[in-house]
C-alpha positions as CSV (number, residue, x, y, z in Angstrom):
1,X,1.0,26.5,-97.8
2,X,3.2,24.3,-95.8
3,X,2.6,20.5,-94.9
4,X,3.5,18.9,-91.8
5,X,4.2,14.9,-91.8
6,X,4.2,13.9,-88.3
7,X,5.8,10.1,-87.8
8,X,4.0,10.1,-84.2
9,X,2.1,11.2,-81.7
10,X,4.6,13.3,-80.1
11,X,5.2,15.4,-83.4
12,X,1.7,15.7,-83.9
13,X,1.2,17.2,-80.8
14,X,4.3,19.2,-81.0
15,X,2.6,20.5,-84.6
16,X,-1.0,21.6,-83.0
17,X,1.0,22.9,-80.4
18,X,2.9,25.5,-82.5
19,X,-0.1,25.7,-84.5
20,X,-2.4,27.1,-81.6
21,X,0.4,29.2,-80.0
22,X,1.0,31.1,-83.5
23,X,-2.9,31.2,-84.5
24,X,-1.8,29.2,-87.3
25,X,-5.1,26.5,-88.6
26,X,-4.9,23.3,-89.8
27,X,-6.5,21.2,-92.4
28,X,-6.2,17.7,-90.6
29,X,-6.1,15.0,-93.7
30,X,-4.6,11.4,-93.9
31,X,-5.8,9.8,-97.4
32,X,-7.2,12.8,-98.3
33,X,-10.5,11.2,-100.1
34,X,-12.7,12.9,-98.3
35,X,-11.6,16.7,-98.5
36,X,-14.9,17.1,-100.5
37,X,-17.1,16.2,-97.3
38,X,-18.2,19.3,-95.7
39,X,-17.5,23.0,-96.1
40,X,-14.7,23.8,-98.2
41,X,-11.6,25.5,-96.1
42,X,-8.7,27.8,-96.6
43,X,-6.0,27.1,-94.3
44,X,-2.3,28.4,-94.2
45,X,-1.2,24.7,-93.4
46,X,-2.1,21.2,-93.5
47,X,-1.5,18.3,-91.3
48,X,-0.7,15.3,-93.1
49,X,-1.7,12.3,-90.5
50,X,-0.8,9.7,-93.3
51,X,2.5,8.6,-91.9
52,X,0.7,7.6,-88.3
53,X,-0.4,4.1,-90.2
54,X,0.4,0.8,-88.8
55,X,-1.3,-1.8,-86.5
56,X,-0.8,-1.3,-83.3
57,X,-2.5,-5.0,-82.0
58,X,-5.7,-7.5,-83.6
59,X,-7.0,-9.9,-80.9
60,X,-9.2,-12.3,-83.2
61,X,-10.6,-13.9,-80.1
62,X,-11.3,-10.7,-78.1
63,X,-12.5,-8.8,-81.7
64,X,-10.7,-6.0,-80.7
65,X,-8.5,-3.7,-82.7
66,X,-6.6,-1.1,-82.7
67,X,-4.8,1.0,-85.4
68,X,-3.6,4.5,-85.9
69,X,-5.7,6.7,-87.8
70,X,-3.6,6.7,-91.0
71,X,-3.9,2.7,-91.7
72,X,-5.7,2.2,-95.2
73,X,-9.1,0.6,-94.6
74,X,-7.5,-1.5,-97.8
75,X,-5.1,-3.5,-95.5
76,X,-7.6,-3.5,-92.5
77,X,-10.2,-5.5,-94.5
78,X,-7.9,-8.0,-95.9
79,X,-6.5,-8.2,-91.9
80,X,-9.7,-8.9,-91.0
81,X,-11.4,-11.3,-93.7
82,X,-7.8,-13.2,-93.4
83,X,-9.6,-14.0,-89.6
84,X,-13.0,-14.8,-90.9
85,X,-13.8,-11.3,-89.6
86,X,-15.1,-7.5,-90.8
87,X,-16.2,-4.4,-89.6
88,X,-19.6,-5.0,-89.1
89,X,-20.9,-0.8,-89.9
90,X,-19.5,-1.6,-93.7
91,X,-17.6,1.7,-94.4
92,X,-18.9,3.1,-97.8
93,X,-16.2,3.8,-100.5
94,X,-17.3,7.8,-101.7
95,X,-14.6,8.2,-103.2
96,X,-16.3,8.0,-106.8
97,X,-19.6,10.2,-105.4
98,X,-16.7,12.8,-103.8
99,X,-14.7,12.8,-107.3
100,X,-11.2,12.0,-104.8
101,X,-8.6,9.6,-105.2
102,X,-6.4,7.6,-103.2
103,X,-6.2,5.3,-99.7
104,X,-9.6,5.4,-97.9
105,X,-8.2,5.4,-93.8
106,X,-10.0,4.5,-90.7
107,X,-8.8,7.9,-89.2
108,X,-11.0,9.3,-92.0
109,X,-14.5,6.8,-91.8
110,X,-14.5,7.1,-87.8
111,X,-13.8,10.9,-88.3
112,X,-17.0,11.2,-90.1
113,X,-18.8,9.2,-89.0
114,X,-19.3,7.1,-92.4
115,X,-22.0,3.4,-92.4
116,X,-22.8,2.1,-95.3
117,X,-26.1,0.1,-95.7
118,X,-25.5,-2.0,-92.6
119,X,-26.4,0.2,-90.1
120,X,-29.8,0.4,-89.8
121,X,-29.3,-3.4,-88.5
122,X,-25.3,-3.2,-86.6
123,X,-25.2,0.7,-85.9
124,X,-22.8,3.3,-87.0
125,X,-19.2,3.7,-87.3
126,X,-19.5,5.6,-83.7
127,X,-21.0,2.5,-81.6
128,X,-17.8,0.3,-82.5
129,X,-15.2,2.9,-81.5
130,X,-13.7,1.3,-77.9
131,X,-10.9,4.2,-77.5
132,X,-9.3,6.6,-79.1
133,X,-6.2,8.6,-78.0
134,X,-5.9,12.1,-79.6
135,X,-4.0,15.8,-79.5
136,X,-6.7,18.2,-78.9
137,X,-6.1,22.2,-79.9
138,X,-4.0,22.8,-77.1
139,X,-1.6,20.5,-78.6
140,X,-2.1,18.2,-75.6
141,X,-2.3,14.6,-75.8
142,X,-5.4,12.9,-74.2
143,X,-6.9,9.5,-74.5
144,X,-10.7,8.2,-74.1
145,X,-12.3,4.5,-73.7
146,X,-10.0,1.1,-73.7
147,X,-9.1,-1.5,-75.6
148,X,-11.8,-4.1,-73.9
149,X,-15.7,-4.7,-75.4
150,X,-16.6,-4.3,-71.7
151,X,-15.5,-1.0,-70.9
152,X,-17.7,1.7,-69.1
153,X,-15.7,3.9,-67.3
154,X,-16.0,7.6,-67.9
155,X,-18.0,9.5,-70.3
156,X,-18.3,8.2,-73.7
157,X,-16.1,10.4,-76.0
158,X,-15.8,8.5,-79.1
159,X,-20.0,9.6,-79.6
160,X,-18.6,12.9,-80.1
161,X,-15.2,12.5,-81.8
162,X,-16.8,10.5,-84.6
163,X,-18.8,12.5,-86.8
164,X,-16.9,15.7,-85.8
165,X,-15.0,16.0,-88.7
166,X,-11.4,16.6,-87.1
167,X,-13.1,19.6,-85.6
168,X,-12.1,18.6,-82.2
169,X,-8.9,16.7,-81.7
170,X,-6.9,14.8,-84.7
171,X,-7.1,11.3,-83.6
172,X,-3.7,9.3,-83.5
173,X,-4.8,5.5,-82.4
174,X,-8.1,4.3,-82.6
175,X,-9.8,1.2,-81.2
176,X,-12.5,-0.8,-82.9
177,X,-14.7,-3.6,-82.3
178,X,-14.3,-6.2,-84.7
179,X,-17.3,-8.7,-85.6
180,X,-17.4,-12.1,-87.1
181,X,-17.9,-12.4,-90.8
182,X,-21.2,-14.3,-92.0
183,X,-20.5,-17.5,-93.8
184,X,-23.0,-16.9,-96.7
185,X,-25.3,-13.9,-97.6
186,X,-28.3,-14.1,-100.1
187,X,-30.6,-10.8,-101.1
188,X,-34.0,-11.0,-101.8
189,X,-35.0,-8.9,-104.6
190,X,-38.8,-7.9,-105.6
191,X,-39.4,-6.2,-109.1
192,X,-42.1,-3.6,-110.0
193,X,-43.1,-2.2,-106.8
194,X,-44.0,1.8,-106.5
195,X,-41.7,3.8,-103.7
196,X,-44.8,3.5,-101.2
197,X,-45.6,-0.1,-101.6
198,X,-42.0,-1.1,-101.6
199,X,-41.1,1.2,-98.5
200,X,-43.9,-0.9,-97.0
201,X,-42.3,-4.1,-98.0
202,X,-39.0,-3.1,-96.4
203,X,-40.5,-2.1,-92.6
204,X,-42.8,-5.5,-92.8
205,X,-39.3,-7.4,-93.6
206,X,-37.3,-5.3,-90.9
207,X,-39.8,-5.7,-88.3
208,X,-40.2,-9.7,-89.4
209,X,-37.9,-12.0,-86.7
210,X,-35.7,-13.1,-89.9
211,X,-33.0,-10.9,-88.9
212,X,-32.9,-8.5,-92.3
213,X,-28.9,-6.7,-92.4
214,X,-30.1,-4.1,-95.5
215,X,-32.8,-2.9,-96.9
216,X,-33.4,-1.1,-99.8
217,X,-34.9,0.3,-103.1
218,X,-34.3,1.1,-106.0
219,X,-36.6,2.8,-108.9
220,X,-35.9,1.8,-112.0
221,X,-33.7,4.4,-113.1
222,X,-31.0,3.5,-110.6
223,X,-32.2,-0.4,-111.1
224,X,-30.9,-0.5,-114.5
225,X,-27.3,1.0,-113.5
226,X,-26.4,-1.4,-111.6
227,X,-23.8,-4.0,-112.5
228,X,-25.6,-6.7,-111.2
229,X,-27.9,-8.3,-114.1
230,X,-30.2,-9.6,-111.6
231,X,-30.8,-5.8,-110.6
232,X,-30.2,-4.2,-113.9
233,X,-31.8,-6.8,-116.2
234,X,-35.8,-6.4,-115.6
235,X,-35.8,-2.9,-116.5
236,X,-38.2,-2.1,-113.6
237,X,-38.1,-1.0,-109.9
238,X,-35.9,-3.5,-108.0
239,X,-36.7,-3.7,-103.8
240,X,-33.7,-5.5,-101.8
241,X,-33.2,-6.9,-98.5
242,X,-30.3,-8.7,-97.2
243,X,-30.1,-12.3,-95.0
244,X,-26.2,-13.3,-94.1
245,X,-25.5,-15.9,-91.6
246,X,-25.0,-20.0,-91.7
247,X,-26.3,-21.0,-95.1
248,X,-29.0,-23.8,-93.7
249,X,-30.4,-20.3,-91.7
250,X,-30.2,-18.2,-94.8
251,X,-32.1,-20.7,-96.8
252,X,-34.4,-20.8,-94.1
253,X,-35.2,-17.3,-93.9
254,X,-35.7,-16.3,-97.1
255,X,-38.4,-19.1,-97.4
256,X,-39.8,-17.6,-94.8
257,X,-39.5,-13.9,-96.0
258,X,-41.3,-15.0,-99.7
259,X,-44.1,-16.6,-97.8
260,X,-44.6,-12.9,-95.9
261,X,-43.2,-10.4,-99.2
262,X,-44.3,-12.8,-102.2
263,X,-42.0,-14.3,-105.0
264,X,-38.8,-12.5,-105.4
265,X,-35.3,-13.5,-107.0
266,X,-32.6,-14.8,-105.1
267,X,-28.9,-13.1,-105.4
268,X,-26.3,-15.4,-104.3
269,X,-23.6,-14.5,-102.5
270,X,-21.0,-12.7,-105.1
271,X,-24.5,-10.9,-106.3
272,X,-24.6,-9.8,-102.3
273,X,-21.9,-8.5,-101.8
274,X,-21.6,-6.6,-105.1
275,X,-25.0,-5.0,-105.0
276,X,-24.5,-3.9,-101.8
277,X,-21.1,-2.5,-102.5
278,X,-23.0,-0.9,-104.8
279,X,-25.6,0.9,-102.5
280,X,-22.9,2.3,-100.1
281,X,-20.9,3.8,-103.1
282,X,-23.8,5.6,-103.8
283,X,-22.3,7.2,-107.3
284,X,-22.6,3.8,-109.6
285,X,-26.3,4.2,-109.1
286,X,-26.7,7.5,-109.8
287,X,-27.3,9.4,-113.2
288,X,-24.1,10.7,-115.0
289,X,-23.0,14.3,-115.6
290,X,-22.5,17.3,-113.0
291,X,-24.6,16.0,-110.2
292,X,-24.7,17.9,-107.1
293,X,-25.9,14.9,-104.3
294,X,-28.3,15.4,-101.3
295,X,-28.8,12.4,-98.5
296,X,-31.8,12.6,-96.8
297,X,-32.8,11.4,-93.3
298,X,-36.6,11.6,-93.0
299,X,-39.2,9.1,-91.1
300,X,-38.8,6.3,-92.8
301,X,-43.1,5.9,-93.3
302,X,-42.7,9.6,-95.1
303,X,-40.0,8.6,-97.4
304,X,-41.9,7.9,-100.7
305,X,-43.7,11.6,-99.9
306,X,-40.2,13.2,-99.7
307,X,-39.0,11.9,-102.5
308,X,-42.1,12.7,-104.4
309,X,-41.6,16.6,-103.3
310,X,-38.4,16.6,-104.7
311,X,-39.8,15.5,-107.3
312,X,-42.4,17.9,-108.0
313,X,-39.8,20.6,-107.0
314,X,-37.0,19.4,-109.3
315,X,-37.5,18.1,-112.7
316,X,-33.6,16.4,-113.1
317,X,-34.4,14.7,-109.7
318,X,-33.5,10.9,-109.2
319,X,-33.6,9.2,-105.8
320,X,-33.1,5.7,-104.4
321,X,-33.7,4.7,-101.0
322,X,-31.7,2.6,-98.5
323,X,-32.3,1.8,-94.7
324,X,-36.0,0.6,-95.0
325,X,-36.1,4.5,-96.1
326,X,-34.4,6.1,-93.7
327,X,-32.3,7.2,-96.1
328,X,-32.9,8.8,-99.4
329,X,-30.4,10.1,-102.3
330,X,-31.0,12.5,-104.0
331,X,-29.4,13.7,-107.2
332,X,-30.0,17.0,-108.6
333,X,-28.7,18.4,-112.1
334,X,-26.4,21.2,-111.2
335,X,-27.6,23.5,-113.6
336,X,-31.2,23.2,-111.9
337,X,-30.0,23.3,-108.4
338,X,-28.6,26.9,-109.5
339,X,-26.2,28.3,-106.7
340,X,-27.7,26.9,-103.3
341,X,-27.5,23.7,-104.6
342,X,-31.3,23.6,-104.4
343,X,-30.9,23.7,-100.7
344,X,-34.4,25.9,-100.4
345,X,-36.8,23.6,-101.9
346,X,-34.6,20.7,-100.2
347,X,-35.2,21.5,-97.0
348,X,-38.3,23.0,-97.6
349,X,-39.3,19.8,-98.6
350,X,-37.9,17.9,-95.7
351,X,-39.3,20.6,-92.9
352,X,-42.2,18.3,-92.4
353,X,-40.8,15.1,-92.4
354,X,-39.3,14.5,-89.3
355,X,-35.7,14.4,-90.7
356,X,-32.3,16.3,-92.0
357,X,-30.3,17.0,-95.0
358,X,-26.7,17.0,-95.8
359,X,-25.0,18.4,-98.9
360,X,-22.6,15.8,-100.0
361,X,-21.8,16.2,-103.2
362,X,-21.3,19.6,-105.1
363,X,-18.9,22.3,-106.2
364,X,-16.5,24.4,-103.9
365,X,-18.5,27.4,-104.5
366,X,-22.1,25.8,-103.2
367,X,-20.7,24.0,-100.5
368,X,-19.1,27.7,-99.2
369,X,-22.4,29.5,-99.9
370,X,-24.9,27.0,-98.4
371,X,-25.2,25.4,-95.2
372,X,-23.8,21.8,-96.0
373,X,-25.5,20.0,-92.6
374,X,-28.7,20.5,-91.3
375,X,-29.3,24.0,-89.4
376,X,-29.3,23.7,-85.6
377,X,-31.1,25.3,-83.4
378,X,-30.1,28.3,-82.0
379,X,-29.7,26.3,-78.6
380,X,-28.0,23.3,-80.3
381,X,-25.6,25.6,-82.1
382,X,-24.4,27.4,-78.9
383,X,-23.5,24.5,-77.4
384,X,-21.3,22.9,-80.3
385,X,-19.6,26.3,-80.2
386,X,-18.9,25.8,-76.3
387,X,-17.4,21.7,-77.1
388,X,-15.6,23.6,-79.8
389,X,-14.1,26.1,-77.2
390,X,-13.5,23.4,-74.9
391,X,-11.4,21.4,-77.2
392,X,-10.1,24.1,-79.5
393,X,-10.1,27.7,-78.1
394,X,-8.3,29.0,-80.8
395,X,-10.1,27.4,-84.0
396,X,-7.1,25.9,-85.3
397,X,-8.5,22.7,-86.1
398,X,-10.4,22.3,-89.6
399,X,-12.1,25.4,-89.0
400,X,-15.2,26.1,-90.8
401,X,-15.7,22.5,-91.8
402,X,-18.8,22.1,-90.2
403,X,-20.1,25.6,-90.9
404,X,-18.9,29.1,-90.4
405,X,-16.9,29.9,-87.7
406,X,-17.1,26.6,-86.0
């Protein structure tokens, strides 16, 4: 297996273009921390994006910013807080959940698509992606978007780069939008409520005008892993949401969100931010040993069901919820998900439900055996195969990432 180090976007366009002229594919990686996401692959080469790191240009006052895809996420953040700013979709660190080491990238998050528990409130990685320029499987160079908030011209191309797992085009500058960082945060946190009553707490706080940025529960399995004693300590079901902004407002809201929820405990800031670090990792709140990990998009009103199914289904199941329960985890022992990963009674499970699930975490030999995403439709599928032949006739480009022979 050879690896190919391009400095710029030239040689990387150079490389694809070899690449696609010999039928040679390409694994596309740049920190490499997220080779675990997906379908496994077997490639004769890989194309080491690493080297295209650097800042191309911050604008604090226009929060606009632009980087190429191999700049650690490490070094953006501390860019950003140095300006009182962040990147408002608050990229998850998997890199414990994925068993991977190393620099988390930007090339990788916007790549796929990755939001931790901000997202139900600020959106995705996806809807702050201004531009992008990229080598698609041609080996030509092409560009989408600008560097301005106000933008519009031409279709919008960075909704279907992000999230398509360097299926595509490998990306070699990327644009963001940047957004200010809250002064304070505080989370509210109510103890002892069931999965029902406390997914019913979180939609009466999101749909409150107190501006809630995460919401989110935890039973008291995951409650008592937490390294937060205010979580961990009660030894009982812990429900969270979130308030940042000026602290007089914060103060203010979380009055007013006890007077609607009842009496909860109030997590300062440090607390925040760590809990919530926390919830996007994912792994810390999970049980130990070989795990193989599920996440779950359902209606959020049918959550608690869900997880009860998998319960019923799945006697080593654990779950916790985040996005007012648009999101569930789901941890399986591996032993009892057997060799599809439990896929069968997972989506079984979710068939009713209004929703999708993703393999995320789990051995090589599941993730080759089971479909890792959600099965399309036969319509839906046929189409991603025609993008895919638009971008990359020859299938040089992560192939079989997303599933077989795509």
């Amino acid at each position: 297996m050879s690896t190919f180090t391009p400095s710029d976007a030239r040689e990387t366009a150079e490389t694809v273009a070899w690449a696609a002229a010999e039928g040679r594919a390409l694994e596309i990686v740049a920190g490499g921390t997220k080779r675990g996401l997906g379908r496994p692959m077997t490639t004769e080469h890989v194309l080491d994006v690493s080297r295209l790191a650097g800042v191309v240009t911050y604008e604090p006052a226009e929060l606009v910013l632009t980087v190429r895809p191999g700049e650690r996420l490490a070094a953006i953040a501390a860019a950003l807080e140095a300006e009182g700013q962040m990147l408002a979709f608050e990229p998850p660190d998997w890199r414990q959940l994925l068993g991977s080491s190393g620099e988390q990238t930007l090339g990788g998050i916007v790549a796929c698509n990755l939001s931790g528990p901000r997202r139900l409130r600020a959106g995705a990685a996806r809807d702050f992606v201004l531009g992008f320029s990229a080598v698609n499987g041609f080996g030509e160079t092409w560009k989408a978007g600008g560097k301005v908030v106000k933008n519009v011209t031409g279709y919008d191309m960075a909704k279907l780069q992000a999230g398509a797992y360097g299926t595509l085009s490998v990306l070699t500058e990327i644009t963001v939008k940047t957004t200010p960082r809250p002064a304070t945060s505080c989370t509210l946190a109510l103890a002892g409520l069931d999965d029902e009553a406390a997914i019913a707490a979180l939609a009466r706080g999101l749909n409150s005008p107190f501006e809630v940025t995460g919401a989110a529960h935890l039973p008291a399995r995951s409650a008592r892993r937490s390294g937060v004693g205010a979580v961990a300590g009660g030894a009982a079901a812990v429900t969270l949401l979130r308030l940042e902004g000026p602290p007089a407002s914060v103060a203010w809201r979380a009055d007013a969100l006890e007077a609607l929820l009842g009496r909860a405990v109030r997590l300062g800031d440090a607390e925040t931010r760590a809990v919530w670090r926390e919830l996007g990792a994912v792994a810390p709140l999970l049980g130990p040993g070989r795990r193989v990990v599920w996440r779950l998009c359902p209606t959020p009103s049918r959550a608690a069901s869900l997880a009860g199914a998998c319960r019923a289904a799945f006697d080593s199941a654990e779950v916790f919820y985040d996005w007012g329960g648009g999101l569930v985890w789901l941890a399986l022992d591996q032993a009892e998900a057997a060799d599809d990963g439990g896929a069968a009674r997972v989506r079984a499970a979710i068939a009713g439900m209004g929703g999708h699930a993703t393999l995320i975490a789990a051995p090589d030999s599941i993730r080759a055996a089971t479909p890792v995403f959600q099965p399309e439709e036969r319509g839906v599928a046929l189409l991603g195969a025609r993008v895919k032949r638009g971008f990359d006739p020859r299938a040089i480009l992560n192939p079989g990432r997303l599933r077989e022979g795509l």
